[in-house]
N, C-alpha and C positions, 0 to 999 in steps of 0.2 A: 545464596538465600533465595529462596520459591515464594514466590509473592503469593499471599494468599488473597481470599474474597474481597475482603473488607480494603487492603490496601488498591485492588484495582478498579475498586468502586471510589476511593480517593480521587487515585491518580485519572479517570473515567468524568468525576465532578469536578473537579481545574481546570481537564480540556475543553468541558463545557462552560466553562466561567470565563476560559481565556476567548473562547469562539464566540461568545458573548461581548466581550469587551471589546473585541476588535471592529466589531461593527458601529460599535461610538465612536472609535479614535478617528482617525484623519491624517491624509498625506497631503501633499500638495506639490506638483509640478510647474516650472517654468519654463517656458523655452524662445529666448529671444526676446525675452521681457514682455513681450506681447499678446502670448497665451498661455492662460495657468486652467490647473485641471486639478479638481479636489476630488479626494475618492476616500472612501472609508474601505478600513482592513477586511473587507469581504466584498471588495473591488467593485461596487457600488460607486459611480457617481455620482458626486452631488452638487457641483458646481462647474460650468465654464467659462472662461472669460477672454474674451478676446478683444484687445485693445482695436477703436476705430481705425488707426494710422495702419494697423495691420492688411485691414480689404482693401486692395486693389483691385479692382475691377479687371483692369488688363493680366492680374497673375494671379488667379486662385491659386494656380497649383501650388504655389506657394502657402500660402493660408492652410491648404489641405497639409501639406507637408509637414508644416509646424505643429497640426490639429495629431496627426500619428502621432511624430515622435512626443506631445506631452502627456498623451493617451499610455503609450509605451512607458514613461519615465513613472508615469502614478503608477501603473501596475507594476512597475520594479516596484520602484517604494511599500506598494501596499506586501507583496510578497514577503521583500525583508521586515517589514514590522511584526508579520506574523512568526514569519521564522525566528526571531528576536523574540517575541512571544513564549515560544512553545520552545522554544532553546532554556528557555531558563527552566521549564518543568520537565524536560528531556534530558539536562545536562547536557547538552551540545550534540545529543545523539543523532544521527538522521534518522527515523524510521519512514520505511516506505508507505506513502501514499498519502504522509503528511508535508504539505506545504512544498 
């Protein structure tokens, strides 16, 4: 079946509803109970929170450490929501250059 005009002007308005909506939704990581990192589905954030008991003075580098991997853990998150997303109006398909 050859998809014509009208069906990839559909399928073209979904992907835009769904690119739309992701940017409302919201992920949110933990890491060490101490710092959480919200990010919306176009990896946008929009909150950080770092528990006081966290800064130490004598060990940023730890602080910093924890600040990566919840940075890294949202943008999983936000990734798979999208692909979760656009899986359901793909059928499972990968196409390249999305998500």
């Amino acid at each position: 079946m050859v998809p014509n005009q009208k069906m990839i002007q559909q399928l073209q308005a979904k992907m835009m509803q769904i690119q739309e909506d992701l940017g409302k939704e919201t992920v949110e990581a933990t890491v060490g109970g101490v710092v959480t990192v919200v990010m919306t589905g176009h990896h946008e954030v929009q909150s950080v929170k770092i528990d006081p008991e966290a800064v130490d003075p004598d060990d940023i580098e730890l602080l910093e450490d924890t600040l990566v991997a919840a940075f890294n853990q949202a943008l999983e998150k936000a990734s798979a929501l999208a692909q979760e997303r656009m899986s359901a109006l793909t059928g499972g398909m990968k196409i390249p250059g999305m998500f």
